[in-house]
C-alpha positions as CSV (number, residue, x, y, z in Angstrom):
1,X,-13.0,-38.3,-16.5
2,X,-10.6,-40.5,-18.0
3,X,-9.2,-40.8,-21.7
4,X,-8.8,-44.4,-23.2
5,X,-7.0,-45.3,-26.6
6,X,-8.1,-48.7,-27.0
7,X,-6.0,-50.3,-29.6
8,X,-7.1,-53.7,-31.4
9,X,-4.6,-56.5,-32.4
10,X,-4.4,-58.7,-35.4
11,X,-7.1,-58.6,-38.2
12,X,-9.4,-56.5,-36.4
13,X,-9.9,-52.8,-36.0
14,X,-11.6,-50.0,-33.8
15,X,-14.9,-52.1,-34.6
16,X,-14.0,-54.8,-31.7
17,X,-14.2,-52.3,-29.3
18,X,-17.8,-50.8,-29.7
19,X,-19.2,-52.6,-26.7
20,X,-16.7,-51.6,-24.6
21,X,-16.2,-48.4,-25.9
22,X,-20.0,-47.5,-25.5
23,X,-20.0,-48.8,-21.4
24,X,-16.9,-46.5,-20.9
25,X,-18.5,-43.2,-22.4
26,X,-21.9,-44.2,-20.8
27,X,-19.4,-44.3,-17.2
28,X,-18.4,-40.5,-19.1
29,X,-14.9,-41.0,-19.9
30,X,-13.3,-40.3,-23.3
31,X,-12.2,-43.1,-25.6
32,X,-10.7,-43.2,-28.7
33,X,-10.8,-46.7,-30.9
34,X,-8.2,-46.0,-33.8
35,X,-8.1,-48.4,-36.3
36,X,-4.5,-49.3,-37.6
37,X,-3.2,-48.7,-41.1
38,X,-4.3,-50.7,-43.8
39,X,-7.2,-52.9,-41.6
40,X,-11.0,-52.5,-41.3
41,X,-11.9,-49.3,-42.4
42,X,-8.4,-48.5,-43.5
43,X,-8.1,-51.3,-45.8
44,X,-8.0,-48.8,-48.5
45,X,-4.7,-47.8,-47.9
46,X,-2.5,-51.2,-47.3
47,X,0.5,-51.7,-49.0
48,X,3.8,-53.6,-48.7
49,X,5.3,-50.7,-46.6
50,X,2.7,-50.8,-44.0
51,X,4.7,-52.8,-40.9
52,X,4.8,-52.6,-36.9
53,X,6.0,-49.0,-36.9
54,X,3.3,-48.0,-39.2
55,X,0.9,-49.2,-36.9
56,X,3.0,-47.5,-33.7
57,X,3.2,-44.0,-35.9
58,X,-0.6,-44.2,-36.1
59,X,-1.1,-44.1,-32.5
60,X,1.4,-42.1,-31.6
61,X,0.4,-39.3,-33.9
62,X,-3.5,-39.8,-32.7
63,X,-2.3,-38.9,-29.0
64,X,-0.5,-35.6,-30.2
65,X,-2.6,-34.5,-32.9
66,X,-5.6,-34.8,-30.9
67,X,-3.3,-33.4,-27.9
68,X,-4.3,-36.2,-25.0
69,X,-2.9,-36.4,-21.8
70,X,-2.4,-38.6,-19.4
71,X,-3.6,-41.1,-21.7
72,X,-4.9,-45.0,-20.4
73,X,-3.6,-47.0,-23.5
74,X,-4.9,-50.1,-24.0
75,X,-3.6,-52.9,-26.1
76,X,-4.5,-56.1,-26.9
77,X,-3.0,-59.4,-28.7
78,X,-1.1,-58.0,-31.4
79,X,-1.7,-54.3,-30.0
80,X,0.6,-55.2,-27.1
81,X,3.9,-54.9,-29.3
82,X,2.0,-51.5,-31.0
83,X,1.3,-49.5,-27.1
84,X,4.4,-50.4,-26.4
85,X,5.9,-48.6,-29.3
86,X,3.4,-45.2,-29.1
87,X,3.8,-45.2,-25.5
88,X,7.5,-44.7,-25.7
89,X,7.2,-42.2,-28.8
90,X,4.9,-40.7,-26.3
91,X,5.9,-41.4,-22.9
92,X,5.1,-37.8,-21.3
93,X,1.1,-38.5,-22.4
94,X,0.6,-41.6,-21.3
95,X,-0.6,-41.9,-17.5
96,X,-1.2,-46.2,-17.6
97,X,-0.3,-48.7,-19.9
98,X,-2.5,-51.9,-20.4
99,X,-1.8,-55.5,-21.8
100,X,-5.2,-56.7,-23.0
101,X,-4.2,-60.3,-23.4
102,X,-1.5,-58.7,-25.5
103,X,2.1,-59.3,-25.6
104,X,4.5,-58.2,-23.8
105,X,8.0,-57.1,-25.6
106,X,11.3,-55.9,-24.6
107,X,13.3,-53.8,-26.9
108,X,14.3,-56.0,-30.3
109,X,11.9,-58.5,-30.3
110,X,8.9,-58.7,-32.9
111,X,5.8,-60.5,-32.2
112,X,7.4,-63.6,-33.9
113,X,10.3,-63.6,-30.9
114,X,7.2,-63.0,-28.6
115,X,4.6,-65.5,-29.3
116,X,6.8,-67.8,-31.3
117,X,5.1,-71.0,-32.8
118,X,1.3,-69.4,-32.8
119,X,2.4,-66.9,-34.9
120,X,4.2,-69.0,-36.9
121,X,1.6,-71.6,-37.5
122,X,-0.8,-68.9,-39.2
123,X,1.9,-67.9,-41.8
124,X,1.3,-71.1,-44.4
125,X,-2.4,-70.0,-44.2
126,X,-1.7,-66.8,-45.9
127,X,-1.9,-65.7,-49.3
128,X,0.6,-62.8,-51.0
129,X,-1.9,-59.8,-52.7
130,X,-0.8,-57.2,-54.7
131,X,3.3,-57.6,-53.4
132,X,1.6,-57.7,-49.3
133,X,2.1,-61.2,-47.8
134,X,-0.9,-61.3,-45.5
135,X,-2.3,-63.7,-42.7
136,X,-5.1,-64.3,-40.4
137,X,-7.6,-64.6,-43.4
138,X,-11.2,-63.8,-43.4
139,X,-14.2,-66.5,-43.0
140,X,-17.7,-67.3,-41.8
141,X,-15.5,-69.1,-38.6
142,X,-12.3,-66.8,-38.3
143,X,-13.6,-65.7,-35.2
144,X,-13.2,-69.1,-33.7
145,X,-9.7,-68.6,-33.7
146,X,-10.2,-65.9,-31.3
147,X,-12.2,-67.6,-28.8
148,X,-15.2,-66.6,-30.3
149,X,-18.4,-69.7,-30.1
150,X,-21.7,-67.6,-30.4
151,X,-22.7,-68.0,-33.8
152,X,-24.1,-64.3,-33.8
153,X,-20.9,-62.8,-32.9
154,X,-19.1,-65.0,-35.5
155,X,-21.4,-63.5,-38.1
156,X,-20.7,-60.0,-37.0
157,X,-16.7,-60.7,-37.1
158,X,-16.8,-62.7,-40.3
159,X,-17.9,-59.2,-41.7
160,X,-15.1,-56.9,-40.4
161,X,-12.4,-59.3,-39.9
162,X,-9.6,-58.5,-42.5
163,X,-6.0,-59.9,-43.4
164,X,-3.2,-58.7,-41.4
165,X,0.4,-57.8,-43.2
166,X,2.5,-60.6,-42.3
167,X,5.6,-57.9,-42.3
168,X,4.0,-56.5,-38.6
169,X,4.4,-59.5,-37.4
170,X,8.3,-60.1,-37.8
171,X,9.1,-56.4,-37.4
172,X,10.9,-55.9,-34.1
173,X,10.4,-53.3,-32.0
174,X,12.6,-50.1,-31.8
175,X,12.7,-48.6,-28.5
176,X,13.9,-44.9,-28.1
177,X,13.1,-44.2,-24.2
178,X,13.0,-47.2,-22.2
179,X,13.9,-45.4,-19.0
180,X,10.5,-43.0,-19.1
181,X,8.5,-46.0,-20.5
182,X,9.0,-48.2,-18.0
183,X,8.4,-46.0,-15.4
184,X,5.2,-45.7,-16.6
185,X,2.3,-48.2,-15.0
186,X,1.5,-51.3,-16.5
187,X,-1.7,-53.6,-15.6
188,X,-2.1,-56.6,-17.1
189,X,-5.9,-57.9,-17.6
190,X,-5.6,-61.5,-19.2
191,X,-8.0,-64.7,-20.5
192,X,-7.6,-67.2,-17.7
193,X,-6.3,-69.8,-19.7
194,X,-3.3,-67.5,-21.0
195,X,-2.4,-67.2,-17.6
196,X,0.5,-70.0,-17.7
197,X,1.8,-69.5,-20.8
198,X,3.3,-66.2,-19.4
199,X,6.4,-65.0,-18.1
200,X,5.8,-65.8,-14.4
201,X,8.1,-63.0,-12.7
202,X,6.0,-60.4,-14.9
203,X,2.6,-62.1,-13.7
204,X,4.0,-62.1,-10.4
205,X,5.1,-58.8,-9.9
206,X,1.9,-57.5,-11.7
207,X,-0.1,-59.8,-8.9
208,X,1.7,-58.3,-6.0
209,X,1.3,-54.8,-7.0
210,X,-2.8,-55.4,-7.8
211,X,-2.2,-54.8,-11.6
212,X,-3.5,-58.2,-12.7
213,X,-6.5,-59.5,-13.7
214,X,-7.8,-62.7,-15.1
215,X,-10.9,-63.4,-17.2
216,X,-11.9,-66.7,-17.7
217,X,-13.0,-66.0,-21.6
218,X,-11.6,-66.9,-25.1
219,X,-8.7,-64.2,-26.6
220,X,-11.4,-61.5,-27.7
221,X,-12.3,-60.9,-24.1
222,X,-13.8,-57.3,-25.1
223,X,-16.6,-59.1,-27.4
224,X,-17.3,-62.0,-25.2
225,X,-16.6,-60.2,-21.7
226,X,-17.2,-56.3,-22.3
227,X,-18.6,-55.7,-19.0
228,X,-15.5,-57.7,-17.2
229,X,-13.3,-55.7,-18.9
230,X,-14.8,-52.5,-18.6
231,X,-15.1,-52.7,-15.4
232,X,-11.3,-53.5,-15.1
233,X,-10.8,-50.4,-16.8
234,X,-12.1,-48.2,-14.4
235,X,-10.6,-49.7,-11.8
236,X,-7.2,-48.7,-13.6
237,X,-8.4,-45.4,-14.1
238,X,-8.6,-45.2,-9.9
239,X,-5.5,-47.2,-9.4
C-alpha cells in the first residue's frame, strides 16, 4: 500500500482530484487531496498574507501532523513550485516526487521566473478584493483555459474553480535542503503538447531513467485522463 498527497495547482483545490483519488483507493492505497489555503473550500480564510509558503507550510504540516512516510507527492501546474517546497521541509518523508504537468523550480525562482509570459498574461485579468490581488477568475468557460472542452466537466469546474492570490505567483521559492531533496526521485508525467516547451536536459534525463511520461490531453490531465494518470501513478509506486 502506497500513500499519495496529491496537490492541485492554480484556482483549484482537492476537488480536481476526486476521480483519481477514488481509482487509487479502489487499487487500496492511501491518498490525501489537501486543499491549499485560501482556495475551494478554504476560501474562507484568504487574505493578503496568504503566498507560496503558505501554501508549502500547508503541505508540509499535513505530512507530519498526520505522520506519513515515505510519502508519493504529487504536484501539478502550480503545485509543482508548492511539492517542491514541502518536500524539502520534509525531505526524510517523502519516498517520490511527481511533476503533474507542473513546474519545475530551482532554488529562487517563483512561478513568474518559471513559466514566464503565461503567467504573466493572466495578471491584467485580475481584479484586487478586499487588499488580495487575485487572478485566474471564475466563469461558466474558465475551465477551457485548462484544457477542459466537455461541456459537463466545464459545468462542474465553473462551480469550484476560485481566484488564485496573485502574490503565490511571484513568490520565489526558499530552499533549506537541496542536497536531501534532490536525492530524492522525481518522475515527470506531462500533457503531450507541453512536451517542447520544457527544459530538454530535464526531459531527457527523466526519459533515460524511465521517469517520464506523456499524455496526449489538455493541462487538467487528472479530469480529462484520470485512468492514464492513475495508472502512471502506480507504476511510480513500483518504480
Amino acid at each position: 500500500m502506497a500513500t499519495y498527497v496529491l496537490v492541485h495547482g492554480g484556482g483549484h483545490g482537492g476537488w480536481c482530484y476526486q476521480r483519481v483519488a477514488r481509482l487509487l483507493r479502489r487499487a487500496g492505497h492511501d491518498v490525501y487531496t489537501p486543499t491549499l489555503s485560501g482556495l475551494a473550500d478554504r476560501a474562507h480564510v484568504l487574505g493578503p498574507g496568504i503566498g507560496l509558503h503558505t501554501h508549502i507550510d500547508d503541505v508540509a504540516e499535513l505530512i507530519n501532523h498526520e505522520d506519513l512516510r515515505e510519502v508519493i507527492l504529487v504536484g501539478h501546474s502550480y503545485g509543482g513550485m508548492v511539492v517542491t517546497g514541502a518536500a524539502d521541509r520534509t525531505h526524510d518523508r517523502i519516498g517520490k516526487l511527481v511533476y503533474l504537468d507542473a513546474a519545475t523550480p530551482a532554488n529562487g525562482q517563483s512561478l513568474v521566473d518559471v513559466a514566464g509570459p503565461y503567467i504573466e498574461a493572466v495578471r491584467p485579468l485580475g481584479a484586487v478584493v478586499d487588499g488580495v490581488e487575485l487572478v485566474l477568475q471564475p466563469g461558466a468557460d474558465a475551465g477551457m483555459l485548462y484544457g477542459i472542452t466537455d461541456p459537463d466537466d466545464l459545468r462542474w469546474m465553473a462551480e469550484r474553480l476560485t481566484a488564485h492570490p496573485w502574490r503565490c505567483f511571484e513568490e520565489p521559492l526558499d530552499l533549506r535542503n537541496e542536497d536531501e531533496l534532490w536525492a530524492i526521485p522525481q518522475f515527470h508525467i506531462v500533457c503531450t503538447v507541453t512536451l517542447a516547451t520544457r527544459d530538454p536536459e530535464l526531459i531527457a534525463k527523466a526519459r533515460a531513467a524511465g521517469r517520464l511520461w506523456d499524455i496526449d490531453t489538455g493541462h487538467d490531465l487528472m479530469i480529462t485522463e484520470p485512468q492514464a494518470v492513475t495508472d502512471c501513478l502506480l507504476e511510480v509506486a513500483t518504480a
